[in-house]
C-alpha positions in Angstrom: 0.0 0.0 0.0 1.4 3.5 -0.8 2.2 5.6 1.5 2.4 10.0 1.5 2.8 12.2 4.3 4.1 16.1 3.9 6.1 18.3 5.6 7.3 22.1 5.5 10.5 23.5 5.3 11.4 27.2 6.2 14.1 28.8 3.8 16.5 31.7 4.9 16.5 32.5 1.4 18.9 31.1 -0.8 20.8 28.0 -0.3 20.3 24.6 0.5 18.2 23.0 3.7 19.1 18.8 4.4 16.2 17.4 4.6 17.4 13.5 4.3 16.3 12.8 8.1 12.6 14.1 8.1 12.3 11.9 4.7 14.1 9.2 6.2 11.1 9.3 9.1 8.7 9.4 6.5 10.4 6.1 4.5 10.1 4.6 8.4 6.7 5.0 9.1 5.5 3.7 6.1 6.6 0.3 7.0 7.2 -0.4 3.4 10.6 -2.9 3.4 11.5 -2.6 -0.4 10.6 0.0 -2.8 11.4 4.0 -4.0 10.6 7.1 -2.3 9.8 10.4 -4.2 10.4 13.5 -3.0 8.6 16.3 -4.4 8.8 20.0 -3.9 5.3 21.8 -4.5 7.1 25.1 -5.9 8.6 26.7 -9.0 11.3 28.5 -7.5 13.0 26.1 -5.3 14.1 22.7 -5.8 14.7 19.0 -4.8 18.5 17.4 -5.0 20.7 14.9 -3.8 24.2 15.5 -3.4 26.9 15.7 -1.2 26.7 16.1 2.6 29.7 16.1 3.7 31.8 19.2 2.8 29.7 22.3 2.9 31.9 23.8 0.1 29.9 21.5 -2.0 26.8 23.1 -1.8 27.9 26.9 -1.7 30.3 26.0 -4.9 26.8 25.3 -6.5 25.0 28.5 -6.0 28.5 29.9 -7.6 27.1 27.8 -11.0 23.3 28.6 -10.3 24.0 32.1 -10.4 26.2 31.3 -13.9 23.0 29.3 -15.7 20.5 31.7 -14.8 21.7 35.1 -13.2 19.5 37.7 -10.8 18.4 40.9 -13.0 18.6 39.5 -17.0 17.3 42.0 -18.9 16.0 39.6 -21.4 13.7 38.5 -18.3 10.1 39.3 -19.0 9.0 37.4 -16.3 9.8 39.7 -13.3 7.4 40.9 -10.7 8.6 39.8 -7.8 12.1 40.8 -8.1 15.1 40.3 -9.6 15.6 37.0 -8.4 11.8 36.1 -9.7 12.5 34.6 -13.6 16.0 33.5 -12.1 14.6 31.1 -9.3 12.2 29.3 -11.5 14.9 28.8 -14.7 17.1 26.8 -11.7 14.4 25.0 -11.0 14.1 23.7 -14.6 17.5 22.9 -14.4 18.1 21.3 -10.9 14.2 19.5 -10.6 11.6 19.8 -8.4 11.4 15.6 -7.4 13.9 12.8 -7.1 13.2 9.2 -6.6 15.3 7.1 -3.7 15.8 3.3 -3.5 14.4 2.3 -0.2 15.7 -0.9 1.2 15.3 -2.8 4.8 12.6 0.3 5.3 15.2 3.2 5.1 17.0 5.0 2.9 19.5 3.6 0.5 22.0 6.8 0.1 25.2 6.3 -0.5 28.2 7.4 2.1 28.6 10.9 1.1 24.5 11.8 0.0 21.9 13.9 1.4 18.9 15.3 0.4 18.4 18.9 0.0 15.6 21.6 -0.4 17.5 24.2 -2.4 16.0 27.3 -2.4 16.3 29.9 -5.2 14.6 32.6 -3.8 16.7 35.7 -1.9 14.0 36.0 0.6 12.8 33.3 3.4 10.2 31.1 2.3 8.4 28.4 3.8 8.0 25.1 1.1 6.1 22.1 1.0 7.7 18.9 0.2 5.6 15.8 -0.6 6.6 12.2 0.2 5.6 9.3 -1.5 6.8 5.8 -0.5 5.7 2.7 -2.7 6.6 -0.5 -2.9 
């Protein structure tokens, strides 16, 4: 039987958030044993990823290439009511995803040694977000 529960997440603004714990909770009480786990983000301007939680550098090093693909303030931006960072935040969520699917396996997460999972926000101001798990299997 499948399994969904959600949870918020409150943003600082930009940058990343681990959530890999509260989804890990979520895989847990589901009591499925074997299956995959999507995580879904239920916004335009932020984003779901896995990757390294280990070194911090990691993560900061990746708003450096963020703000390379799709900049703050492009004057070719139409889309811009809500600031400069509007039309920016939603073309890096195009490019970094709002979901991502997880093995699960023995009823938790099968990450490897150096993954977590991240809300990334791409918003300069705080935000609170809504992430959506679904476990099936």
């Amino acid at each position: 039987m499948p399994f969904q529960k959600s949870f918020d997440v409150h943003s600082r603004g930009r940058g990343s958030i681990e959530i890999t714990a509260e989804v890990a909770r979520v895989v847990r009480a589901s009591g499925i044993a074997i299956g995959l786990v999507n995580v879904f983000v239920q916004h335009t301007s932020c984003s779901v990823v896995l990757t390294e939680n280990a070194d911090p550098s990691v993560r900061r090093d990746l708003e450096t290439l963020a703000a390379r693909w799709a900049p703050d303030g492009d004057a070719a931006y139409q889309h811009d009511s809500e600031g400069d960072d509007d039309m920016a935040a939603h073309g890096r969520n195009i490019l970094a995803g709002a979901s991502l699917n997880v093995p699960v396996g023995d009823g938790d997460l099968r990450l490897g040694t150096w993954q977590g999972i991240y809300l990334w926000e791409h918003r300069a101001m705080a935000h609170r977000r809504r992430v959506v798990v679904t476990v099936l299997g």
